[in-house]
C-alpha positions in Angstrom: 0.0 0.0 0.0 1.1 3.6 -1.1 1.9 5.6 1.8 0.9 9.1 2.5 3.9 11.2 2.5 4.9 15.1 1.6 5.4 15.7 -2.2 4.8 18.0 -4.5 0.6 17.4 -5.2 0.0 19.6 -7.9 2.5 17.6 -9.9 1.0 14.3 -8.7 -2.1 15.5 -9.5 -1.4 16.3 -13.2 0.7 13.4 -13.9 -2.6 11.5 -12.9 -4.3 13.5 -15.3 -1.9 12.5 -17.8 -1.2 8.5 -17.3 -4.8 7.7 -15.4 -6.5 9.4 -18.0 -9.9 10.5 -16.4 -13.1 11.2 -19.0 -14.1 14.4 -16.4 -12.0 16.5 -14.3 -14.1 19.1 -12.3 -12.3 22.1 -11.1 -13.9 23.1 -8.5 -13.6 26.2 -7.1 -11.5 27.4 -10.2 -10.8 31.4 -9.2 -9.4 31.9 -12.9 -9.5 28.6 -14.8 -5.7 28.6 -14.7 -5.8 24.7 -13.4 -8.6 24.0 -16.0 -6.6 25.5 -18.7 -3.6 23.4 -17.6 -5.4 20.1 -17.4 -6.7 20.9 -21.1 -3.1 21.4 -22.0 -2.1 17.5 -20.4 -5.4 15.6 -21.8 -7.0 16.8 -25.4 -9.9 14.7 -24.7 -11.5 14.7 -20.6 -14.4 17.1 -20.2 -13.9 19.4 -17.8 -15.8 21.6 -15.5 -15.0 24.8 -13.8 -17.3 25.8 -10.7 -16.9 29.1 -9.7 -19.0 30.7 -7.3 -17.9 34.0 -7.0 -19.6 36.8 -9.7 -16.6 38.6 -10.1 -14.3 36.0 -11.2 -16.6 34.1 -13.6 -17.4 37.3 -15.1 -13.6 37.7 -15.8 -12.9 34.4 -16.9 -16.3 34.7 -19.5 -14.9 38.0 -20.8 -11.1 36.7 -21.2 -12.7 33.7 -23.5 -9.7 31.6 -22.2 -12.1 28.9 -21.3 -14.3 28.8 -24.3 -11.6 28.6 -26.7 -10.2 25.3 -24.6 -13.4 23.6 -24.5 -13.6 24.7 -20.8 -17.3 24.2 -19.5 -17.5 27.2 -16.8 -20.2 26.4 -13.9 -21.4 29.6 -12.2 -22.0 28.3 -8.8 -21.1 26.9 -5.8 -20.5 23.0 -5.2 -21.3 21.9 -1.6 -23.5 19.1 0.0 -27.0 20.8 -1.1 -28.6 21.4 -4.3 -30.1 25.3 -2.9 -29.5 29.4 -2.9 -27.1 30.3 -0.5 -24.8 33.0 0.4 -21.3 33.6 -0.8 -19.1 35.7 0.7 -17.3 37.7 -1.7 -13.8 39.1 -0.6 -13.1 42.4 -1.9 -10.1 43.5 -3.5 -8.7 46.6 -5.4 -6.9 46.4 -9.0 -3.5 46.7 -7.0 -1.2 43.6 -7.6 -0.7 43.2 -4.1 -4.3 42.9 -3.1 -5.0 40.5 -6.1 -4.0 37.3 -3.6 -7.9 37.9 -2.3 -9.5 37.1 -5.5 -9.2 33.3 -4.5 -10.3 33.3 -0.7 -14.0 33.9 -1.3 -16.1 31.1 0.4 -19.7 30.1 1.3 -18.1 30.6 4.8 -16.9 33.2 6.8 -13.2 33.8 8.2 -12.5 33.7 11.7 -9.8 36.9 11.3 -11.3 39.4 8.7 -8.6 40.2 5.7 -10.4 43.1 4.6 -14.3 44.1 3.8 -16.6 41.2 2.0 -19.5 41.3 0.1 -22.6 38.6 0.4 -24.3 37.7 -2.7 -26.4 34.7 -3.6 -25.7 32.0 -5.4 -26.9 28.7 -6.7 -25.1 26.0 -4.8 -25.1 22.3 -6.5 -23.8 18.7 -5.5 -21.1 17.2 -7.5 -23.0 13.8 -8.0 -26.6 15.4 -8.7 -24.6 18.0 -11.6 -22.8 14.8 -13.3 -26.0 12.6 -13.2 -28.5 15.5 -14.2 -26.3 16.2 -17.1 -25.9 13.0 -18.3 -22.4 12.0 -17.2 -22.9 8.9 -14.9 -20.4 6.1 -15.1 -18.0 8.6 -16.7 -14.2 8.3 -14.8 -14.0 11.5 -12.8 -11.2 13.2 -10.9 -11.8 16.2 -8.5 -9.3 19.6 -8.1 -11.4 21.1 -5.2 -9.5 24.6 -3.8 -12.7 26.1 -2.6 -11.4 28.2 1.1 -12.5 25.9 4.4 -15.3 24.4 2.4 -13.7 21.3 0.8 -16.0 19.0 3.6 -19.0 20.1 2.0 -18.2 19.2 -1.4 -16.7 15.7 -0.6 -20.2 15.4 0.9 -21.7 16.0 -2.4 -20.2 13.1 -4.0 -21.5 10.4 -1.9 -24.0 9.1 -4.6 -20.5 9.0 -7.7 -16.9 7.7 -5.6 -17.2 4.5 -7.2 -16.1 6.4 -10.3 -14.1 9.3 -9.0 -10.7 7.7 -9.3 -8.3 10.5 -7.7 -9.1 13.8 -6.4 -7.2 16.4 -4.6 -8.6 18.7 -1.7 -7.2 21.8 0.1 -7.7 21.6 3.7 -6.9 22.7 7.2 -5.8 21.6 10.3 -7.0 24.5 12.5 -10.3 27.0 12.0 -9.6 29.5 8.9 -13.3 30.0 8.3 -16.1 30.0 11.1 -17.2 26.6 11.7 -15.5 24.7 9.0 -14.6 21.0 9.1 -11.2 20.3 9.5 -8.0 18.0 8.2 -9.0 15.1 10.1 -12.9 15.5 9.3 -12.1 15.1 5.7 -9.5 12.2 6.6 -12.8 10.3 8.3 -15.0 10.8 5.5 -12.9 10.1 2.9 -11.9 6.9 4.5 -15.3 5.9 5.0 -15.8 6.2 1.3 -13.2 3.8 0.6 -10.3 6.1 -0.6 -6.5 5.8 0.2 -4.7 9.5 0.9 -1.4 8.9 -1.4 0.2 12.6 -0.7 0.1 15.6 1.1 1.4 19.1 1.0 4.0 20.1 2.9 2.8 23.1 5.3 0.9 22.3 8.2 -2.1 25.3 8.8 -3.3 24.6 5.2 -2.4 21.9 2.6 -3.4 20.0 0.1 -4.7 16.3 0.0 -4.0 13.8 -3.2 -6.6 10.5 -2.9 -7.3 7.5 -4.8 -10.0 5.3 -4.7 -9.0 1.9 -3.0 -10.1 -0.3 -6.0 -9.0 1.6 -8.5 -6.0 1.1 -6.8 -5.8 -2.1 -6.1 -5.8 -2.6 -10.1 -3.4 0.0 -10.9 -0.6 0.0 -7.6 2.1 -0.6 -10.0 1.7 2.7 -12.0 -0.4 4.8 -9.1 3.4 3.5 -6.8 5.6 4.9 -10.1 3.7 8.2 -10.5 3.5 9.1 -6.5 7.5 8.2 -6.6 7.5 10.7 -9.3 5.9 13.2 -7.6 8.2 13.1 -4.7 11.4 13.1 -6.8 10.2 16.4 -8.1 9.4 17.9 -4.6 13.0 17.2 -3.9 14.1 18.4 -7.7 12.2 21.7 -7.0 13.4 22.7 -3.7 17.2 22.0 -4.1 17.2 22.8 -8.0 14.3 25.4 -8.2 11.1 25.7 -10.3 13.0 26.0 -13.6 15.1 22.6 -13.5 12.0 20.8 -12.4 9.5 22.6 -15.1 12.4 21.8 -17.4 12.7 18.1 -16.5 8.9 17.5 -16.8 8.1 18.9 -20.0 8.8 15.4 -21.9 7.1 13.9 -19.1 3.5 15.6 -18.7 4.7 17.5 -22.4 3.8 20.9 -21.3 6.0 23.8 -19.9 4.6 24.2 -16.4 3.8 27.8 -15.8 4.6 28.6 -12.1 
C-alpha cells in the first residue's frame, strides 16, 4: 500500500491527469481557470468543469474567453452538499497587484480573522453527483481539483452518490479554524476513509495543505503505476526545492509535455 507522505501534489495530480487518463476533471472552485486550462493542456480529450462561485471571477474568466476557446465548461455556482441558494461571501479586493491574492479566498463561509471588507451575494449552490448525473455523465471516470477556502468537507459530501467512479481527487484543507465553523484536516480524513479512498500525498505546510486521494479499488488494479507516478511526484518535490522551479519545469516537460507555468 502507497503511503501518505509530503510531495509536490499539484504535480502528482497532473501526472494522474496524464497517465490515469480521467473522461471528467471538475475544477472546482476554479478562481481563474488557470488549473482547467492546464489540465486541457495534459489531456485533449476529458471534459472538464469549472465551478466558480464568486460573480466577479466568472465574469472575468467569460470576458477573457480563455475557457471557451479550450473547451472549458464554466459552472457559475457553488459546489457543496445541497442542491439550494445560498450565500457567498465575496472578498473584496482593489486592481492593485498586491491585493490580487484575495480574489481566491471567497467562500460560502466566513473567516474567523477578517482580511479586509466582504461582500454577500447569492448563489446557486449544486452537488457534484446530482450535476454529473442530471447532465448526463454517470459512469464517466471522474477526478476532483477542489481549492474552494475551508469548504472542501461540504463538497466531498456532495459526491456520496459517484466515488465509485471518482478515481483520484485532490482537496485543500486545514488543520486548525480559517473559516467559522468549518470542518477540519482530520474531518475530511474520516469521511474520505469511510468512502473507501486511500490518501497517497500531502502538502507540505501544516495550517493549510493539500490532500491527493485514490480510490482503493482503482488502486488495487493499478498499484504498480499509481506506486511509479507518486515516486514521481516526490522526486520532483525534492528536484524543485534543491534545484528550483526551472530545472523541475524543465525536467517535466517530456514527461507531462507541457511547460509548467509557475
Amino acid at each position: 500500500m502507497i503511503k501518505s507522505r509530503v510531495l509536490n501534489t499539484e504535480i502528482l495530480f497532473q501526472l494522474f491527469v496524464k497517465y490515469i487518463k480521467p473522461e471528467i476533471i471538475c475544477d472546482v472552485g476554479t478562481m481563474d481557470a488557470s488549473h482547467s486550462l492546464l489540465f486541457r493542456k495534459i489531456s485533449g480529450t476529458a471534459q472538464i468543469f469549472a465551478f466558480e462561485a464568486n460573480p466577479y471571477n466568472y465574469q472575468r474568466i467569460i470576458r477573457e474567453g480563455i475557457a471557451e476557446s479550450n473547451n472549458i465548461e464554466v459552472v457559475h455556482k457553488a459546489v457543496s452538499n445541497n442542491s439550494k441558494q445560498l450565500v457567498f461571501h465575496v472578498q473584496k479586493c482593489t486592481n492593485n497587484s498586491e491585493d490580487q491574492w484575495k480574489t481566491g479566498t471567497s467562500s460560502i463561509l466566513e473567516r474567523r480573522e477578517a482580511v479586509g471588507d466582504t461582500e454577500e451575494v447569492s448563489v446557486e449552490a449544486v452537488r457534484l453527483d446530482d450535476f454529473l448525473n442530471e447532465t448526463g455523465r454517470p459512469g464517466k471516470s471522474i477526478a476532483l481539483w477542489i481549492d474552494v477556502e475551508g469548504a472542501g468537507f461540504e463538497v466531498l459530501e456532495g459526491i456520496k452518490n459517484i466515488t465509485d467512479n471518482v478515481i483520484f481527487l485532490q482537496v485543500e484543507v486545514e488543520s486548525v479554524e480559517v473559516w467559522q465553523g468549518q470542518k477540519l484536516k482530520i474531518d475530511v480524513q474520516k469521511l474520505m476513509s469511510g468512502y473507501g479512498f486511500i490518501e497517497v500525498g500531502r502538502g507540505k505546510h501544516d495550517k493549510q495543505h493539500d490532500l491527493v486521494y485514490v480510490n482503493k479499488y482503482f488502486l488495487k488494479k493499478n498499484s504498480k503505476k499509481c506506486t511509479i507516478l507518486v515516486n514521481l511526484a516526490l522526486t520532483f518535490y525534492y528536484v524543485r526545492k534543491f534545484g528550483g522551479h526551472a530545472l523541475s519545469n524543465m525536467l517535466l516537460l517530456p514527461i507531462l509535455g507541457i511547460w509548467r507555468k509557475d
